[in-house]
VOFIZA-974258 format. One record per residue (C-alpha): residue number from 1; x, y, z. Coordinates in Angstrom, 3 decimals, always signed. Last residue first. Layout:
<sites>
{site NUM,{X,Y,Z}}
...
</sites>
This chain:
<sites>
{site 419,{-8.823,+42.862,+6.148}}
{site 418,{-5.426,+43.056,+4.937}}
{site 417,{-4.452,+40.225,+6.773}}
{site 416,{-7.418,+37.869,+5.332}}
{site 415,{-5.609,+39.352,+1.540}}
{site 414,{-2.501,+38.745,+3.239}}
{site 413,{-3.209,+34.974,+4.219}}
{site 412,{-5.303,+34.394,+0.615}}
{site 411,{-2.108,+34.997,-1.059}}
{site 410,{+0.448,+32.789,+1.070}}
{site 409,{-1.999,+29.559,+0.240}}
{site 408,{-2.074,+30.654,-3.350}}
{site 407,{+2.541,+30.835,-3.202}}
{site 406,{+1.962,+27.423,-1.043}}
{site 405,{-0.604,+25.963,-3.685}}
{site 404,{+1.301,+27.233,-6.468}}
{site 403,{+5.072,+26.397,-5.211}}
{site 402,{+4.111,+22.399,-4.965}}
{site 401,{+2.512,+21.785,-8.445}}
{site 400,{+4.353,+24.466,-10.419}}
{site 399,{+7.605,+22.722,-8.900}}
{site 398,{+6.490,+19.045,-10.470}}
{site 397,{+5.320,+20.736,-13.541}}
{site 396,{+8.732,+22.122,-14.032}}
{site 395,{+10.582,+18.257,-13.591}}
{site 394,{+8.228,+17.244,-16.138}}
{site 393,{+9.070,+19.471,-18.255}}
{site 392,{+12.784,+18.956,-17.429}}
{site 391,{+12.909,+15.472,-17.607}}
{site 390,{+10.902,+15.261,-21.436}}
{site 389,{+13.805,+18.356,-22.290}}
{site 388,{+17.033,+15.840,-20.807}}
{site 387,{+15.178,+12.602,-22.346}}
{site 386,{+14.607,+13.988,-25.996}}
{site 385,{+11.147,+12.754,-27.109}}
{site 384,{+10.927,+8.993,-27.546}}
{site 383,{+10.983,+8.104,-31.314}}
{site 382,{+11.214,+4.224,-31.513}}
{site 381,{+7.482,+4.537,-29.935}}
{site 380,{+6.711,+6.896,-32.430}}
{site 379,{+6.224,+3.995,-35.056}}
{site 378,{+7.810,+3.792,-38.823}}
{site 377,{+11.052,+1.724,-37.686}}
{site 376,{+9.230,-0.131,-35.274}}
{site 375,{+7.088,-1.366,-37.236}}
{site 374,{+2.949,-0.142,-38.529}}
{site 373,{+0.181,-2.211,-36.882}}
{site 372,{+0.089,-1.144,-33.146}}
{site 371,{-2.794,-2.270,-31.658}}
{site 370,{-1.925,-5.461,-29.841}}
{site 369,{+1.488,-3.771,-29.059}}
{site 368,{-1.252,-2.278,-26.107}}
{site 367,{+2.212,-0.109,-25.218}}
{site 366,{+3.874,-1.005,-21.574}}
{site 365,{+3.603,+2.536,-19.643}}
{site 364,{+1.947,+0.669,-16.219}}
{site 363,{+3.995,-2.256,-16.380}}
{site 362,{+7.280,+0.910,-16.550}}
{site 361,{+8.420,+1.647,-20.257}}
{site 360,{+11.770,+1.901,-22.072}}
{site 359,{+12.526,+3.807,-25.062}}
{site 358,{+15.805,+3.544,-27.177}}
{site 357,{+18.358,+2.779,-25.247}}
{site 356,{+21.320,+2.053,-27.197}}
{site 355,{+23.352,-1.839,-27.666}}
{site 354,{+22.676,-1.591,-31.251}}
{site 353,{+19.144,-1.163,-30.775}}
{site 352,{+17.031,-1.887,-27.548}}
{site 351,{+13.441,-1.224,-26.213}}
{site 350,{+13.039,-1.956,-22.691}}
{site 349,{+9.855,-3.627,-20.948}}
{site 348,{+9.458,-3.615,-17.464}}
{site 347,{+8.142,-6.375,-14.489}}
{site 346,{+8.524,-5.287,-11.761}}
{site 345,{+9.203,-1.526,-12.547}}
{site 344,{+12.417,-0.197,-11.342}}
{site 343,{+14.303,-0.160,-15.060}}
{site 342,{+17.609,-1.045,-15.768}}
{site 341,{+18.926,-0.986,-11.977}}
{site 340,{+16.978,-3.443,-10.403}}
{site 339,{+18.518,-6.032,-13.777}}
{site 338,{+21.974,-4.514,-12.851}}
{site 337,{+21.050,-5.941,-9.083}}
{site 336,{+19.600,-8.845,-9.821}}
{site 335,{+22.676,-10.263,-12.453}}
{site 334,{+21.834,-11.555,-15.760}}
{site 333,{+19.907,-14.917,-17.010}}
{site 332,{+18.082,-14.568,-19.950}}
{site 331,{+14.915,-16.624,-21.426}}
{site 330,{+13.494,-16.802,-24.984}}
{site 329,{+9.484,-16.639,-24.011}}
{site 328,{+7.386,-19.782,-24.755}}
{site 327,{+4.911,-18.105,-22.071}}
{site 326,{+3.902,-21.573,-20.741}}
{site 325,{+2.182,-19.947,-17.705}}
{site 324,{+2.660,-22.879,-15.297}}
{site 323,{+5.814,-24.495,-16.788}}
{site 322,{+7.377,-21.417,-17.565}}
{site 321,{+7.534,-20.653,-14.142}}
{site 320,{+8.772,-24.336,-12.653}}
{site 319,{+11.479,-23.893,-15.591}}
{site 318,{+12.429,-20.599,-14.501}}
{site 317,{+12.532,-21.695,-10.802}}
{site 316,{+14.952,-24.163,-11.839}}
{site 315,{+17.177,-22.277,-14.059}}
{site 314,{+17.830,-19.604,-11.041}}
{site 313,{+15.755,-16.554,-11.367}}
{site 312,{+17.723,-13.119,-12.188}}
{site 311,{+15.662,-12.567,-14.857}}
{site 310,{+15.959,-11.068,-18.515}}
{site 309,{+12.829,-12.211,-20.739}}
{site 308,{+13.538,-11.952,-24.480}}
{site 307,{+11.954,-10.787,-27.186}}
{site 306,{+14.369,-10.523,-30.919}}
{site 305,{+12.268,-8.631,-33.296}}
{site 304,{+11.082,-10.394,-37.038}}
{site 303,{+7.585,-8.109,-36.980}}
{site 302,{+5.435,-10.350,-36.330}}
{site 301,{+7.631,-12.356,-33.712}}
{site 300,{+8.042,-8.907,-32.086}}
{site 299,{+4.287,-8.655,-32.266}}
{site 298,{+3.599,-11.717,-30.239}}
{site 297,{+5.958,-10.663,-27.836}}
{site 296,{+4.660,-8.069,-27.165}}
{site 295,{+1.160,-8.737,-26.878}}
{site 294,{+2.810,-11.647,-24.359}}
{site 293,{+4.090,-8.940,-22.550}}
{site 292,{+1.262,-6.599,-22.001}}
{site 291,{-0.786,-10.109,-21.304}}
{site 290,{+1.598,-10.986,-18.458}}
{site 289,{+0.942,-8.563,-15.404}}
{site 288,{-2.681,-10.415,-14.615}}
{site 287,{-0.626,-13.294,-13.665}}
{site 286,{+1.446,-11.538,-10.830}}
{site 285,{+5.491,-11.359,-11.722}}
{site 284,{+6.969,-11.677,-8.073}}
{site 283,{+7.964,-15.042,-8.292}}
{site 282,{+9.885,-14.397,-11.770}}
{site 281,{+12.742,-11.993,-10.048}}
{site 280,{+14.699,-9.601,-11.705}}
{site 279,{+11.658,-8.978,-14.548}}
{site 278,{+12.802,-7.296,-17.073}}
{site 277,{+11.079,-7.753,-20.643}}
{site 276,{+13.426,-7.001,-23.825}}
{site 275,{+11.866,-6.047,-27.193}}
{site 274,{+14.529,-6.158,-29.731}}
{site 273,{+15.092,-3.658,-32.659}}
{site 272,{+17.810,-4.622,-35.049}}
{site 271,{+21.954,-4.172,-35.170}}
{site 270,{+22.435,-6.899,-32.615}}
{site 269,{+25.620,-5.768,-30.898}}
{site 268,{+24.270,-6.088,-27.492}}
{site 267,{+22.630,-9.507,-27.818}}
{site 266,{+25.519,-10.978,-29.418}}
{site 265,{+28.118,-9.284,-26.869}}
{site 264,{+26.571,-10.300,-24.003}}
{site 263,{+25.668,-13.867,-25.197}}
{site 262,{+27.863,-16.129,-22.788}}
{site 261,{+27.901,-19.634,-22.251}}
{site 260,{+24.002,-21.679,-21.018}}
{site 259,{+22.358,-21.572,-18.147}}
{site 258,{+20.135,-24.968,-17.444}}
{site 257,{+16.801,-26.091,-17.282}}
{site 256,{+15.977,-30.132,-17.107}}
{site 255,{+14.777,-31.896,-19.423}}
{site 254,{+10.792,-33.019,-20.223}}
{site 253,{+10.364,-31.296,-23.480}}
{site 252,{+14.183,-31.399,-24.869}}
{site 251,{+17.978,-29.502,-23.667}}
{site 250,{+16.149,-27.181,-21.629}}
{site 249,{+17.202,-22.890,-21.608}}
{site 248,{+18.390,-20.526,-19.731}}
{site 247,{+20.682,-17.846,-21.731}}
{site 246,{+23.348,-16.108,-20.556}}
{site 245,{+23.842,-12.336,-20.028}}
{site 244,{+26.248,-10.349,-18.026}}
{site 243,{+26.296,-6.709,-17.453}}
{site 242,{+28.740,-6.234,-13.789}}
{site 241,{+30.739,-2.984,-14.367}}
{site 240,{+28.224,-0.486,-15.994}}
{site 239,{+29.086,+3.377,-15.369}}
{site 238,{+33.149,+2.313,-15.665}}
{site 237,{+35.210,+3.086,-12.802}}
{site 236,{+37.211,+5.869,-12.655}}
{site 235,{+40.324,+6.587,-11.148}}
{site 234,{+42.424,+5.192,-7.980}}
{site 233,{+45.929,+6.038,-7.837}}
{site 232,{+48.740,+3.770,-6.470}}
{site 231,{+46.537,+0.724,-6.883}}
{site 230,{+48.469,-2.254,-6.146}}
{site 229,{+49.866,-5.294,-7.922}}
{site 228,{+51.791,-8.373,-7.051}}
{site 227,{+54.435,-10.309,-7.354}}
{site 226,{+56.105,-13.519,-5.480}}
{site 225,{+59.845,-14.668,-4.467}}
{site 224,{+62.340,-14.434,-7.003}}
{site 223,{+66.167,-14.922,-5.387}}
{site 222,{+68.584,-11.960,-5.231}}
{site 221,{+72.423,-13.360,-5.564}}
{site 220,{+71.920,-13.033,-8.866}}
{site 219,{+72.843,-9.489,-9.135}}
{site 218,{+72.638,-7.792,-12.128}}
{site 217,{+68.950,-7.321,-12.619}}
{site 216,{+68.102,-6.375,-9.042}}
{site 215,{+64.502,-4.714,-10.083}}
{site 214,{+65.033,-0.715,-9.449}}
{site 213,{+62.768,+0.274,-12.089}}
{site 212,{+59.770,-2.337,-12.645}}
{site 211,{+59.700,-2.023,-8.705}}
{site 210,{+61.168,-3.925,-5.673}}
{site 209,{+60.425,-5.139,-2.535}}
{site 208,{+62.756,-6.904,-0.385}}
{site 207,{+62.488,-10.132,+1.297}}
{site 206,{+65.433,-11.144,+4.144}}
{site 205,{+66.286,-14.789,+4.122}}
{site 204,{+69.700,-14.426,+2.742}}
{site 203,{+68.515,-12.427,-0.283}}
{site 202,{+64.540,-12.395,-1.033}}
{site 201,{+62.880,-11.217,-3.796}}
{site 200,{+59.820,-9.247,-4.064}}
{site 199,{+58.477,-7.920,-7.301}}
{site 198,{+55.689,-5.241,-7.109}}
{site 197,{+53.859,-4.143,-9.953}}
{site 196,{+52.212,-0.721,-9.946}}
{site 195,{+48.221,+0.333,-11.210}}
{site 194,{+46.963,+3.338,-12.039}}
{site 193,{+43.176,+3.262,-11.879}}
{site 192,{+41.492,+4.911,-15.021}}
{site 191,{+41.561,+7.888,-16.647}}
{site 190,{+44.223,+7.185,-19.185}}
{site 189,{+42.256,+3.772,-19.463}}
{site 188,{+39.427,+5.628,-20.658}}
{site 187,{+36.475,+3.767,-19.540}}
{site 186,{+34.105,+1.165,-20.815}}
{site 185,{+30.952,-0.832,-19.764}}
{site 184,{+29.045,+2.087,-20.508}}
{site 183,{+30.324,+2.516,-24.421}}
{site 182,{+28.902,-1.041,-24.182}}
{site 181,{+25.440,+0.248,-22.550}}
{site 180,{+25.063,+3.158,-24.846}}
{site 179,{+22.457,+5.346,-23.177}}
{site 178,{+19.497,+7.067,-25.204}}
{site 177,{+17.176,+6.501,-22.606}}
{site 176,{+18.441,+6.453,-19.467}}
{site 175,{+20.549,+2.717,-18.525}}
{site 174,{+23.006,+4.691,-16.642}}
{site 173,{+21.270,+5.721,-13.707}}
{site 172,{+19.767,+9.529,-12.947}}
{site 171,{+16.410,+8.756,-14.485}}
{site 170,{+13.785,+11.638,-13.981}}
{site 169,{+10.011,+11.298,-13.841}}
{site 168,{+10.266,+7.930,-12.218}}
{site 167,{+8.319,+5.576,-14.220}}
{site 166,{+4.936,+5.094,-12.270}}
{site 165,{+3.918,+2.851,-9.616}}
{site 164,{+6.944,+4.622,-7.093}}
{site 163,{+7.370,+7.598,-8.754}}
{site 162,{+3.775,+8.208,-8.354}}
{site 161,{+3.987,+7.155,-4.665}}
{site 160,{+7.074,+9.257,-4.005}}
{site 159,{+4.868,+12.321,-5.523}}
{site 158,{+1.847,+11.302,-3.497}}
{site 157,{+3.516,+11.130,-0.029}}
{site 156,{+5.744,+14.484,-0.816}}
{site 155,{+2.609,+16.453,-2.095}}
{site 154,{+0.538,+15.068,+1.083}}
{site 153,{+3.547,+15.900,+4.020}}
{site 152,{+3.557,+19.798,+2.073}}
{site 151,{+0.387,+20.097,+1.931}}
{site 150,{-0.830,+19.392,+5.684}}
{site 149,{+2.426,+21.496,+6.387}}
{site 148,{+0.743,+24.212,+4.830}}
{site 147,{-2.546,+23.777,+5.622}}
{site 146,{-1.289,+23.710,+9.644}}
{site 145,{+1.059,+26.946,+9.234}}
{site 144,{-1.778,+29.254,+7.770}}
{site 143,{-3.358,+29.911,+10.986}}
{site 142,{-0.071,+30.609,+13.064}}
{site 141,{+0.905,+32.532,+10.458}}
{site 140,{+3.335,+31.902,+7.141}}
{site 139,{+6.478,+32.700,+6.089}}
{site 138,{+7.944,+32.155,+9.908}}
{site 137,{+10.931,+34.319,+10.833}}
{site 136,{+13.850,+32.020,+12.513}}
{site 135,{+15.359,+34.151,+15.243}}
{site 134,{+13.097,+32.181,+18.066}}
{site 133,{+15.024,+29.032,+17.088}}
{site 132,{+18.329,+30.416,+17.944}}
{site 131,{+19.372,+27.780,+20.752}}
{site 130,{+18.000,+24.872,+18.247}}
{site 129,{+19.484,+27.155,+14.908}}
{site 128,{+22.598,+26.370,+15.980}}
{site 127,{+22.365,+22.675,+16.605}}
{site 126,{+20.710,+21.870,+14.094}}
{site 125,{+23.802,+23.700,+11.975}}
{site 124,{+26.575,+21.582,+14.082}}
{site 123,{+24.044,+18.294,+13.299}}
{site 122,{+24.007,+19.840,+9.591}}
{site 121,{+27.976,+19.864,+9.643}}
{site 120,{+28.633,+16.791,+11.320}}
{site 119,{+26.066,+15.036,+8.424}}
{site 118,{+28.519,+16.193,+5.293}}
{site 117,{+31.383,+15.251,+7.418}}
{site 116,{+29.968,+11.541,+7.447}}
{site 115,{+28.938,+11.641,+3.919}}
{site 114,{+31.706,+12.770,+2.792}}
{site 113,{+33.267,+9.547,+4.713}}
{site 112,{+31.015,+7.089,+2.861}}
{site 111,{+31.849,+8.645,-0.312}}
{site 110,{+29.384,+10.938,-2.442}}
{site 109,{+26.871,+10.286,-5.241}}
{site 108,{+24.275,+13.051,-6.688}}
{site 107,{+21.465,+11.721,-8.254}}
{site 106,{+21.670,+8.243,-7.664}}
{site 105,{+19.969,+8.361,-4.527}}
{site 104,{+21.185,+11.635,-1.856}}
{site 103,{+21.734,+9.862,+0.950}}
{site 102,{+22.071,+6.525,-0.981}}
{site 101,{+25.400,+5.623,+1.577}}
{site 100,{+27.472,+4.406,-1.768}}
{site 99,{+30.222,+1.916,-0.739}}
{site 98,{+28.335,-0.160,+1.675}}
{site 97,{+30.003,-2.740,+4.542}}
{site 96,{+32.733,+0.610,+4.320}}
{site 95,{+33.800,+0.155,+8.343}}
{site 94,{+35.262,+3.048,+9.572}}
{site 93,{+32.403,+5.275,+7.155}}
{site 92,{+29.979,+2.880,+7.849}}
{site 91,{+30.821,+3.413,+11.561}}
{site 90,{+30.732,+7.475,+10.971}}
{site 89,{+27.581,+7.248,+9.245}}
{site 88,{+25.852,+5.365,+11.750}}
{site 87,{+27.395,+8.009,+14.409}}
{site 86,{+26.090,+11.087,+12.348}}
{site 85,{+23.121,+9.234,+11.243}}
{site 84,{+20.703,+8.693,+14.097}}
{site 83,{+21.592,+12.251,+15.852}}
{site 82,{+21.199,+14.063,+12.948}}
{site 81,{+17.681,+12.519,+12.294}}
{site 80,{+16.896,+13.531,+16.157}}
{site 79,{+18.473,+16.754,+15.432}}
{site 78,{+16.063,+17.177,+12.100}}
{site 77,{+13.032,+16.274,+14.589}}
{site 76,{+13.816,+18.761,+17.372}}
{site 75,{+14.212,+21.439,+14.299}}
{site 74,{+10.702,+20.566,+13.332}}
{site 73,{+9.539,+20.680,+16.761}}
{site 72,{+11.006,+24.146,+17.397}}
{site 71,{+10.180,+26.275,+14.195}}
{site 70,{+6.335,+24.976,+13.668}}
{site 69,{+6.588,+26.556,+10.895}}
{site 68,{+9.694,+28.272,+9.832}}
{site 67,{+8.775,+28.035,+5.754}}
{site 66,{+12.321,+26.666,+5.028}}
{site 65,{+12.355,+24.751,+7.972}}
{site 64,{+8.856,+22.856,+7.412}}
{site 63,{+10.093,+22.093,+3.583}}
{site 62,{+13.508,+20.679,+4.683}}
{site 61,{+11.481,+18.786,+7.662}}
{site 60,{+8.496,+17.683,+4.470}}
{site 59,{+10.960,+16.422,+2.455}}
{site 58,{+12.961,+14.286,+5.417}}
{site 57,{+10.228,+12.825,+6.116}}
{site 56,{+8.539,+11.976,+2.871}}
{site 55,{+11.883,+10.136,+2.144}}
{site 54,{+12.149,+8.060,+5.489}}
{site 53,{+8.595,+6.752,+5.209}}
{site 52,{+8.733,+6.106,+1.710}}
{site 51,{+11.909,+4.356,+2.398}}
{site 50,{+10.311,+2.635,+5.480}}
{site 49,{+7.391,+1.134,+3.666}}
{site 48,{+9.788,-0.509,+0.975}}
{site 47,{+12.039,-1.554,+3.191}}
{site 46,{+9.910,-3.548,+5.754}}
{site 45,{+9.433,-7.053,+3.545}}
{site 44,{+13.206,-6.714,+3.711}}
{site 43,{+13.415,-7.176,+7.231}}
{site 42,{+14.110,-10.998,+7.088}}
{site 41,{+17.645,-10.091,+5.666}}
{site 40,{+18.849,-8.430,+9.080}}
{site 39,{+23.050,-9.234,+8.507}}
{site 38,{+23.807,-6.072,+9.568}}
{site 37,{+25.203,-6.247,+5.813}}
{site 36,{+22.427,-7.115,+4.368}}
{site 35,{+19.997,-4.430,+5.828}}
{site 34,{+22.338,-2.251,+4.865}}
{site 33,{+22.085,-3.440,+1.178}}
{site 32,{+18.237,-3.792,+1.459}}
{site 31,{+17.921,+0.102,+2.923}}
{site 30,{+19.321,+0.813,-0.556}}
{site 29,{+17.074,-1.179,-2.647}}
{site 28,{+14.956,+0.509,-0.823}}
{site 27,{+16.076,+3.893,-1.646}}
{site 26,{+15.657,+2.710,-4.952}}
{site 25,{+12.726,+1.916,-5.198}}
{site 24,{+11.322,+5.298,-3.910}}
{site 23,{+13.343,+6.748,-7.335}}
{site 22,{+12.236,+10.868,-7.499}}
{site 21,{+11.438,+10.701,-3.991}}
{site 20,{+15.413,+10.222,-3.455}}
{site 19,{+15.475,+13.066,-5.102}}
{site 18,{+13.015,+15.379,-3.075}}
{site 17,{+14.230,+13.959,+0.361}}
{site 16,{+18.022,+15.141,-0.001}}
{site 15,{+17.068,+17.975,-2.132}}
{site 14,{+14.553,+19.222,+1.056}}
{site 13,{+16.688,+18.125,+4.094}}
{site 12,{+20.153,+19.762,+2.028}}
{site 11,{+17.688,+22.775,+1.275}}
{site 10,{+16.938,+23.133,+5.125}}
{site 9,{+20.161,+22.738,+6.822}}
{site 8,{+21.258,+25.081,+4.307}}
{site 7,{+18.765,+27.746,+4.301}}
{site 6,{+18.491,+27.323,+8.026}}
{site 5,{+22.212,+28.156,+8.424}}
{site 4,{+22.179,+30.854,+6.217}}
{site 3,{+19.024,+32.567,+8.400}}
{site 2,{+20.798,+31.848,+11.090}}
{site 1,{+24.038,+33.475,+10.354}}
</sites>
């Protein structure tokens, strides 16, 4: 029983750390959202920090219990976790001021009041194993155990950092690589909510509800009073609920900027390549970030290729943007939080066609276009390799990174043992 317990009190600690590792920024995005909604908005500078913080934590606890070093403090830390989020979780639960807790990122996504349950049942296991700590058998020795968790607390800092500066080795949101962001937008409406209409009427001031089926069709004594509709089973919601796009744009040279009607479906349905530059907020794109971008869009224009800058900057501060770099860039206006959600680099650069995915690259990953000669259409970089085999490779030389030092660590313990 305690060795099952620690396996899962462990491995939840470990997955729960490990993926949201994966996408650092958005665990902070997270920690924003809660942040929000205690109403502590002048924190946000502290997000960031704290959801590396939080993630190399909780990865290197899952880690420590799995191993059994230092058995008693890392089990004192887990309950002091437990402790935090049990109640907090039970409040947001009561409460719902966020839909999607983040516990486990946007790899695996559970309800506010799984979540809860889910965090009873590892405080019950801390519990457990904290009056059976001594039963816990340690894979490594007293002399090993400091290396080990010296590793393990480095490998989890430097992965989450990677992810962080880098694009994310795996992408669990629904603007991957080869996504279709109208089939996205869309859901089967056999699998979506079902929906009732309620009719009241009223007879001799007393109201009465009443269905599509029972409606008082033959009596007239029954007077019309209001309808409405509610949910009698909740289904599916589509991936992508909230893609907008407008353009920003000034009427002449010295006007003033303004968002302009719709051009979702344009945009999406345009049957050519188009370069498309995220950057959710303009203020935070540093000078030395443009020439990437520019090179694109220079070679878009080359090439006949839509370019366009999608922001979540208000006309005004696009105009007092444009007006110090004077980018001549086609601007977009779509919501911060889909824009967050597209890519996590600030800025990023996605490749679209048809409405699909094709490639999409973090500031770091943005091609030199000022070297590429040949199209699109004749170029590797409209021929990613396939997402699910590119995430697994990587996902294997992750684990060959972390299990060969431990497994080499374990090795030169028994050969010192054996001597």
């Amino acid at each position: 029983m305690v060795e099952f317990t620690r396996l899962l009190v462990g491995a939840t600690f470990l997955f729960s750390g490990f993926v949201k590792a994966i996408d650092p920024s958005g665990f902070a995005y997270k920690i924003e959202d809660y942040l929000i909604a205690f109403q502590l908005v002048e924190l946000f500078p502290l997000a960031q920090p704290a959801a590396l913080l939080m993630v190399v934590a909780e990865f290197a606890l899952g880690v420590m219990l799995l191993l059994g070093v230092y058995r008693k403090w890392t089990l004192r830390l887990i309950g002091l976790f437990m402790l935090f989020y049990t109640p907090l979780t039970l409040w947001i639960a009561l409460t719902n001021p966020v839909e999607d807790c983040g516990c486990f990122g946007d790899a695996f996504i559970i309800s506010n009041w799984q979540t809860f349950y889910k965090n009873l049942l590892l405080l019950l296991g801390t519990l457990f194993l904290l009056l059976n700590w001594r039963k816990i058998k340690p894979l490594f020795s007293s002399e090993s155990a400091p290396l080990a968790t010296i590793f393990t607390i480095a490998f989890g800092f430097f992965f989450s950092l990677y992810n962080l500066f880098h694009y994310p080795i795996m992408d669990f949101r629904p603007y991957h690589v080869g996504a279709n962001i109208p089939a996205q937008m869309q859901v089967d409406p056999e699998k979506g909510d079902l929906l009732e209409t309620i009719f009241i009427y009223s007879k001799e001031g007393v109201e009465q509800e009443f269905t599509e089926e029972n409606l008082p069709w033959d009596d007239s004594t029954w007077t019309y009073v209001d309808a409405r509709t509610r949910v009698v089973r909740e289904g599916e919601n589509p991936a992508i609920e909230d893609f907008a796009l407008a353009p920003i744009y000034r009427e002449d040279a010295d006007g003033e900027w303004y968002v302009g009607g719709d051009v979702t479906d344009l945009i999406l349905s345009e049957p050519s390549y188009q370069l498309l530059m995220i950057a959710y907020s303009l203020e935070g794109v540093r000078e030395g970030r443009l020439d990437r971008f520019i090179a694109a869009r220079d070679y878009a224009e080359a090439h006949d290729y839509p370019f366009y800058l999608f922001t979540a900057s208000s006309p005004q501060e696009v105009g007092n943007w444009e007006g110090q770099h004077q980018t001549c860039f086609q601007f977009i206006q779509a919501d911060e939080r889909e824009l967050k959600t597209m890519i996590r680099s600030q800025p990023g650069l996605i490749l679209l066609k048809g409405g699909v995915i094709i490639n999409k690259w973090g500031y770091h990953g943005v091609p030199r276009f000022n070297e590429v000669n040949a199209s699109l259409e004749d170029s590797r970089l409209a021929s990613p390799p396939d997402r699910k085999r590119a995430e697994a490779g990587r996902l294997g030389i992750t684990a060959l990174l972390f299990l060969v030092p431990l497994l080499l660590l374990k090795g030169r313990e028994q050969r010192l043992l054996k001597h």
